[in-house]
C-alpha positions as CSV (number, residue, x, y, z in Angstrom):
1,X,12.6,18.7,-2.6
2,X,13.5,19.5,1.3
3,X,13.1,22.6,3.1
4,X,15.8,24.6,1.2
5,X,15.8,24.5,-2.6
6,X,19.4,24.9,-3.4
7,X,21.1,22.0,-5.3
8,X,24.4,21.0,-4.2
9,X,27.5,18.5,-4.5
10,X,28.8,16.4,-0.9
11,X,31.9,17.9,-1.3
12,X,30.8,21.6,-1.7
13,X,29.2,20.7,1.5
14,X,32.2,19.5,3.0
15,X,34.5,22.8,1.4
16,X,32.3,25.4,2.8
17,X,31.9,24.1,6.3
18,X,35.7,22.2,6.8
19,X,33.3,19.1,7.5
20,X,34.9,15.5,7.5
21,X,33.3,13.0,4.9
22,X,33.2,9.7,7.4
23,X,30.8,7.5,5.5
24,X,29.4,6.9,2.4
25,X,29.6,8.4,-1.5
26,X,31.5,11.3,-1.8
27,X,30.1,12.6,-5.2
28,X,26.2,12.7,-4.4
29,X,24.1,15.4,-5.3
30,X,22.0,16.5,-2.6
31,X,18.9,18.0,-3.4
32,X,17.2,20.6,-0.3
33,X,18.1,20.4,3.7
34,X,15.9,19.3,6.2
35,X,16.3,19.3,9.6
36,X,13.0,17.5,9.8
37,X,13.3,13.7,9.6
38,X,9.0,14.1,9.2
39,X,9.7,16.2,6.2
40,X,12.0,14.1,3.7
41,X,10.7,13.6,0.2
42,X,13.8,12.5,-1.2
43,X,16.7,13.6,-2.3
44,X,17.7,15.7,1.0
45,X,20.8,16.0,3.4
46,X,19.7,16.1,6.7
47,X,20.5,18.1,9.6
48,X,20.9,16.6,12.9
49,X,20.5,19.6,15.2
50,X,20.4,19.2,19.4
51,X,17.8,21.0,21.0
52,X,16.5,20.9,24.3
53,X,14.3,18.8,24.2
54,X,15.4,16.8,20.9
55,X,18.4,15.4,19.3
56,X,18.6,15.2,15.8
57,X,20.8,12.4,15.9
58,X,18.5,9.8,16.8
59,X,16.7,10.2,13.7
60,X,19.2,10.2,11.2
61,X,18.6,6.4,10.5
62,X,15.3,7.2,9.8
63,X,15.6,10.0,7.7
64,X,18.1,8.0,5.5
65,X,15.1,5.5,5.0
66,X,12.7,7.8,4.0
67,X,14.9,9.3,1.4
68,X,17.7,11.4,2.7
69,X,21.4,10.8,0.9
70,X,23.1,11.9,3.4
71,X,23.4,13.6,6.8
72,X,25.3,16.5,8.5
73,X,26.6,15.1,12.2
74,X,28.4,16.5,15.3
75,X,31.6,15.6,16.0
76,X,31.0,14.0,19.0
77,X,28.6,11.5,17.6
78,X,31.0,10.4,13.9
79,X,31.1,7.2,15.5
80,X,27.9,6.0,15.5
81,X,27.5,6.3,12.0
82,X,30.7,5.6,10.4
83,X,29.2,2.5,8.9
84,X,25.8,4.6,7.5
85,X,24.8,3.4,3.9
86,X,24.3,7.5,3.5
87,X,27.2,10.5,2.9
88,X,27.8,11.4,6.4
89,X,29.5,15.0,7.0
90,X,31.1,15.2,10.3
91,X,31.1,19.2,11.3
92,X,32.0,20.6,15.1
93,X,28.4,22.0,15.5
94,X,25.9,21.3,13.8
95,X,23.7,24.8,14.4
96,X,26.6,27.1,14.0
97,X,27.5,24.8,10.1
98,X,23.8,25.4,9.2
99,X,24.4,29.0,9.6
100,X,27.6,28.8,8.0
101,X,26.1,27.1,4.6
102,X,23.1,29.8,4.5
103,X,25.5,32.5,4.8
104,X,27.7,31.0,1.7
105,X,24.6,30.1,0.1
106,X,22.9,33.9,0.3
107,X,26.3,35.2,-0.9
108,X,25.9,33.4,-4.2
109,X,23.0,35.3,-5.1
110,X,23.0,39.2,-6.4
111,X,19.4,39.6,-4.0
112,X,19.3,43.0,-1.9
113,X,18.6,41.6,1.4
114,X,16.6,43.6,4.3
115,X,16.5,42.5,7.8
116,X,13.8,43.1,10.6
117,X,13.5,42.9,14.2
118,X,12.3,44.9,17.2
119,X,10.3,44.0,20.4
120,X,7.3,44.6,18.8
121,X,6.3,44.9,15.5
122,X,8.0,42.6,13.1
123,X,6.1,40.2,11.7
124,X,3.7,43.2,10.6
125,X,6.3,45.4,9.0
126,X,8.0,42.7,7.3
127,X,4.9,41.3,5.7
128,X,4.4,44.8,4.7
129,X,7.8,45.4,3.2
130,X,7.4,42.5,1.0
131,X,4.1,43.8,-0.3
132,X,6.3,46.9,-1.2
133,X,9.1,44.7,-2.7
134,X,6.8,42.0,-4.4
135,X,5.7,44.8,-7.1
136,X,9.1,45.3,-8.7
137,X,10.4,42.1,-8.3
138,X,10.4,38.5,-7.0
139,X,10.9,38.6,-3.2
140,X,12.1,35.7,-0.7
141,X,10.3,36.5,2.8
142,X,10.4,34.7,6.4
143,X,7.0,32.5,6.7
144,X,5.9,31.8,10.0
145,X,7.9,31.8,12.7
146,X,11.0,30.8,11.0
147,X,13.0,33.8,12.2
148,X,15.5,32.3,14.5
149,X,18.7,30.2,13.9
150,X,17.6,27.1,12.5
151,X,14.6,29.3,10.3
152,X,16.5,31.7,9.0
153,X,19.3,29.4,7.4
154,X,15.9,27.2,6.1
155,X,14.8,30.7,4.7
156,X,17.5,31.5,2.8
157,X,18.3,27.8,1.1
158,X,15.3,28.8,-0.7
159,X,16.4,31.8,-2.4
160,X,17.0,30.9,-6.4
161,X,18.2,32.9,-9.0
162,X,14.7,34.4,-9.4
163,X,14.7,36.4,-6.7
164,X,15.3,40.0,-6.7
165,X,15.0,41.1,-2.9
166,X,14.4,39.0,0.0
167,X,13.3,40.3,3.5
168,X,13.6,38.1,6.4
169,X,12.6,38.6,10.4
170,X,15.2,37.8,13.1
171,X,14.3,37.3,16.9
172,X,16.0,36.5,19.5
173,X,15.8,35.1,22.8
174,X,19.3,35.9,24.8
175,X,22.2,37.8,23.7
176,X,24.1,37.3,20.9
177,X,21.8,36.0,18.5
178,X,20.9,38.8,16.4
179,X,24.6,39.3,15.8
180,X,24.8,35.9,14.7
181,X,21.8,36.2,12.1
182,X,22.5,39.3,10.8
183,X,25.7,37.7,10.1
184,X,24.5,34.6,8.5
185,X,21.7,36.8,6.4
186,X,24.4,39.6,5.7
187,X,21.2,42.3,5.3
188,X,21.9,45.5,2.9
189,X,19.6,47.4,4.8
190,X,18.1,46.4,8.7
191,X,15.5,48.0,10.7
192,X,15.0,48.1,14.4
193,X,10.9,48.6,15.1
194,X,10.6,48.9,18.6
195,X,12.7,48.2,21.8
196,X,10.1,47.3,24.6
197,X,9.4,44.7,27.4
198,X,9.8,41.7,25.3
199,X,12.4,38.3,26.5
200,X,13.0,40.2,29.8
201,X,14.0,36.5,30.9
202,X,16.9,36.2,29.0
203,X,18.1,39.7,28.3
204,X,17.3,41.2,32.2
205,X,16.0,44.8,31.5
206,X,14.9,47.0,28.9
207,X,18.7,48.2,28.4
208,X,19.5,44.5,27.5
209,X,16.6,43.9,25.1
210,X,17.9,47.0,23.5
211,X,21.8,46.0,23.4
212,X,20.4,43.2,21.8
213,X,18.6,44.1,19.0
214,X,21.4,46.6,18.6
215,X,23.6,43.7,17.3
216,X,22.6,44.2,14.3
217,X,24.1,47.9,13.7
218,X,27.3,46.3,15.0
219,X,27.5,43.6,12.5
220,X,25.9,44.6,9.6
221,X,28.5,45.4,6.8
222,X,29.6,49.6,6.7
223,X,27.6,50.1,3.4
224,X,24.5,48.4,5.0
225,X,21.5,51.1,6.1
226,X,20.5,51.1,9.6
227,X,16.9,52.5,9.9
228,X,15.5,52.8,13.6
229,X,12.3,54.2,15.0
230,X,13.6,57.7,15.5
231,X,10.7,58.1,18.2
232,X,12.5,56.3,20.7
233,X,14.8,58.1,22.7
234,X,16.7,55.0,24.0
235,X,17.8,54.0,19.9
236,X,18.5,57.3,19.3
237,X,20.7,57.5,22.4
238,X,22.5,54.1,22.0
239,X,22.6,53.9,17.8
240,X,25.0,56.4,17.3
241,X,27.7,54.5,19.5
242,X,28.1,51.8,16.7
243,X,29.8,55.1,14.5
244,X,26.8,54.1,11.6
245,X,24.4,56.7,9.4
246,X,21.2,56.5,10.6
247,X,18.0,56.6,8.8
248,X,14.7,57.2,10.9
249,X,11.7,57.0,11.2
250,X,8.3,57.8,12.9
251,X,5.9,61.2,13.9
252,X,8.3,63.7,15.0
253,X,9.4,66.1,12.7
254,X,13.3,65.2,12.9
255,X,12.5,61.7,11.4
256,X,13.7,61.4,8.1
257,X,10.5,59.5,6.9
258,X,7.2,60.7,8.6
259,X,3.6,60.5,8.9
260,X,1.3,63.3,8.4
261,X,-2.5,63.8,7.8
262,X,-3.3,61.2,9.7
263,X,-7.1,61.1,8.4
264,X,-8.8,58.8,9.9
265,X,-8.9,55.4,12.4
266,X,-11.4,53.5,11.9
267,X,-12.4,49.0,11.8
268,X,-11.7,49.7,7.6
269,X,-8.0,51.2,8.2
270,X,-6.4,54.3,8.7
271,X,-5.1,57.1,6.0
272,X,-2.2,59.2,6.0
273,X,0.4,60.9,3.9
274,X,4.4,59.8,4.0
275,X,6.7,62.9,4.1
276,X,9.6,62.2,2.7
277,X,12.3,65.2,2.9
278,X,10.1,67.5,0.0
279,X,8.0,64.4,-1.4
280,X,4.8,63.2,-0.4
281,X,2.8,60.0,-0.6
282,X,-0.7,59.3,0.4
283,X,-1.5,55.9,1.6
284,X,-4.8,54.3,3.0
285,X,-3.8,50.9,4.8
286,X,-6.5,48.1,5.1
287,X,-5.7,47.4,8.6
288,X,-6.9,49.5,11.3
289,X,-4.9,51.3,15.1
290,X,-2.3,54.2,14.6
291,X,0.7,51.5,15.5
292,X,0.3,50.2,11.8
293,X,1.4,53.8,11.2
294,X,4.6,53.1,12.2
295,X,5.0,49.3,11.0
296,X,4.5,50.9,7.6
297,X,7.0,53.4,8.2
298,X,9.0,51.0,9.2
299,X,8.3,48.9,6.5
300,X,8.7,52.4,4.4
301,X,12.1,53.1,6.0
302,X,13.8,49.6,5.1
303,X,12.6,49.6,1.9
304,X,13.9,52.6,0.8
305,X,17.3,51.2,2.0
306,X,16.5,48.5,-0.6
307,X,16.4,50.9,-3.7
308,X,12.8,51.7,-3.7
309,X,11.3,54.8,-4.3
310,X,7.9,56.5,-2.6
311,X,5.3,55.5,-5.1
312,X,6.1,51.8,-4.9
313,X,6.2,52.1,-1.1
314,X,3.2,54.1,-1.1
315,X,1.3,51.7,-3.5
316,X,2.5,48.4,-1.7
317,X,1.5,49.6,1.5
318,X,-2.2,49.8,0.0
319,X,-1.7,46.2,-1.2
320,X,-1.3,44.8,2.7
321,X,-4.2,42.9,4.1
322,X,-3.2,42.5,7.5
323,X,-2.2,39.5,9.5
324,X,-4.3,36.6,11.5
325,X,-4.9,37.1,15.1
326,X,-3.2,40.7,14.7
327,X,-5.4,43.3,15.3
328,X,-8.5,41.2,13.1
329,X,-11.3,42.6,13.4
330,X,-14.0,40.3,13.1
331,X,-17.9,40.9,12.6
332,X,-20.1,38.9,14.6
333,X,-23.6,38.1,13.3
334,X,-25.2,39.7,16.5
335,X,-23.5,43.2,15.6
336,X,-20.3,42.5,18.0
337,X,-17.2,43.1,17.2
338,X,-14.4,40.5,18.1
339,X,-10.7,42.1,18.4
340,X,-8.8,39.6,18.0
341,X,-5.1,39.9,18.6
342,X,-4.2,36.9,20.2
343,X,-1.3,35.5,18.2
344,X,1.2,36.8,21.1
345,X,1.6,40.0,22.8
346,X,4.1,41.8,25.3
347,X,3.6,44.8,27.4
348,X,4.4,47.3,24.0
349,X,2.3,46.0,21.5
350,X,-0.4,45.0,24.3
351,X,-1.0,48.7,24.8
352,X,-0.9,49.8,21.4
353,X,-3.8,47.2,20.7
354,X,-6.1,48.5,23.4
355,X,-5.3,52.0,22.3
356,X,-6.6,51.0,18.8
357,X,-9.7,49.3,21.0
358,X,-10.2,52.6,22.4
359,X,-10.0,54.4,19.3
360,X,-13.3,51.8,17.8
361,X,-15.5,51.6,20.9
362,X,-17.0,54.9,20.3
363,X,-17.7,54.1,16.4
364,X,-18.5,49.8,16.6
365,X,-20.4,49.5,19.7
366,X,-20.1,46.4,21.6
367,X,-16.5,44.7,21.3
368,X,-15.3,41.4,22.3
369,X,-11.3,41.7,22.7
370,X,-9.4,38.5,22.7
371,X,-5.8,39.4,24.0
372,X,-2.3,36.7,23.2
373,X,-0.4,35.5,26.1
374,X,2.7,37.7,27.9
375,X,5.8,35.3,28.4
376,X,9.7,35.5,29.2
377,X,9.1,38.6,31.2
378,X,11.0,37.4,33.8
379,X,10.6,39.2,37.3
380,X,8.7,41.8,35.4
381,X,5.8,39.1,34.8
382,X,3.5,40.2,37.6
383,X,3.5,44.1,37.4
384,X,3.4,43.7,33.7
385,X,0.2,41.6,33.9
386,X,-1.4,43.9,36.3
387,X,-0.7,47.2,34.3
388,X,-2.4,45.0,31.3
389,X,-5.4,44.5,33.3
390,X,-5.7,48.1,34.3
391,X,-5.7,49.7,30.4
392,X,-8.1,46.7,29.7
393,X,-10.4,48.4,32.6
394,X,-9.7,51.8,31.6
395,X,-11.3,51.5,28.1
């Protein structure tokens, strides 16, 4: 079995993309895509996707011999393997006809789909929501980093008939391609985290980042719920141009979703209670720094979109365990404390780690912090780094 699980005919393939059979069997089953010629068990079509500093096409010979029945090829290279012992499909681009077949593939399935992004925040919010889902029903999420447009078609090939909900991360780089996943993942529900100093390289300024990540209000379908952190004056000033109901989120009292009685910060979590128009949840999370107040909300926010009511947010929320090299805490045998949160950082969810460091020096003592690297912030790179060093100094 390949990286997606679904099942399908050559000439399904070739109906749902307008793709050109140019070699080989036209009724073979495949069995999974992979776009990694590594990764074939067997069974497989394989994607031959162009990157940077790859081409997929020169291993399509070898991914035939390892097991693959077939391939999926750009037009401009059908000639080199019109005479391939393999079903080869012949497609105009081979990124944008992966997208394509995910989209028709996560349209076969009756699964309530929610979407994440935001600068900062993501990863956290969706692993939470999926605690949240995962107690009602079985739930497809991202894993890893596959949240761009190659991972998120590989995400949703997996969904089977099983699945009840599904909850999937999209990031982005430039502009343009979180209208393009949302598109392909067709959410029910999306939610914007954050917008913050994060790919100031390709977007320009913090009005781009947030144009960008405002995609997804513009292509989600009309039915779909938009949730945004209602905290952040520059979503609630640009959402409303994309004519959509809003449903927010975070500690002011206009929010729709809220925390209060916020009880405590401390290395073992934090407590506080969800208000909810008149109802009201308590929640103690496992993982510790008043910015995993609003992933949860966040979390909170999108899946309520998804059908879900406060107690099985509520309890789901108790159920997350935190993330590696996010905020871990880690006990040293000498009585130190290691902070580690160096899986990757930007100027946002930099400063809302040290203000959680600040928050335990008082209470643990000694701490070692171990802090992830700052990239694509373009011209904002230097000032960015030397703020960072600053807060470090001020704690």
């Amino acid at each position: 079995m390949g990286e997606g699980y679904l099942k399908i005919p050559a000439q399904k393939v070739a109906s749902v993309l307008g793709a050109h059979i140019i070699a080989g069997p036209m009724n073979v089953i495949f069995e999974g895509i992979s776009t990694d010629s590594r990764n074939i068990k067997g069974g497989e079509l394989f994607w031959a996707l162009k990157g940077e500093r790859f081409d997929g096409h020169d291993f399509v010979k070898k991914a035939v011999d390892s097991g693959a029945l077939g391939a999926v090829v750009g037009k401009d290279q059908a000639k080199r393997f019109a005479s391939l012992k393999a079903t080869v499909l012949c497609v105009e681009d081979t990124l944008h006809a992966l997208g394509d077949l995910a989209h028709w593939w996560r349209m076969r399935h009756s699964v309530l789909v929610g979407a994440v992004t935001g600068s900062v925040g993501k990863t956290t919010t969706k692993e939470m929501a999926a605690c949240i889902l995962s107690l009602r029903h079985e739930t497809l999420k991202t894993e890893g980093n596959f949240n761009n447009l190659i991972g998120l078609p590989l995400t949703l090939f997996r969904l089977e008939e099983r699945h009840g909900r599904a909850v999937v991360e999209l990031g982005m780089n430039r502009p343009g391609e979180i209208a393009r996943l949302t598109q392909i993942a067709n959410p029910d529900a999306g939610v914007i985290t954050e917008i913050g100093k994060a790919h100031l390289e390709g977007l320009g300024s913090l009005l781009g980042v947030a144009r960008a990540k405002l995609e997804m209000a513009q292509e989600m379908k009309q039915e779909a719920l938009l949730v945004i952190n209602g905290d952040s004056a520059m979503l609630m000033n640009m959402a409303p141009r994309y004519g959509r109901d809003m449903f927010t989120f975070g500690m002011g009292e206009h929010n729709h979703i809220r925390a209060v009685d916020i009880r405590k910060d401390c290395s073992h979590g934090i407590g506080f209670t969800i208000a909810y128009g008149r109802e009201r949840a308590a929640v103690n999370l496992k993982v510790a720094g008043r910015h995993n107040i609003m992933n949860a909300l966040a979390a909170a926010g999108l899946c309520i979109g998804l059908k879900e009511d406060l107690g099985a947010v509520a309890k789901g929320l108790e159920q997350f365990d935190g993330l590696k090299g996010r905020f871990e805490l880690v006990y040293l045998p000498s009585g130190v404390t290691l902070v580690d949160d160096t899986y990757n950082a930007n100027p946002v969810s930099l400063k809302a780690a040290l203000k959680g460091v600040e928050n335990l020096v008082a209470k643990k003592g000694q701490l070692i912090i171990g802090l992830g690297d700052m990239l694509e912030l373009g011209e904002e790179a230097e000032q960015a780094h030397f703020e960072a060093g600053q807060w470090v100094g001020s704690i």
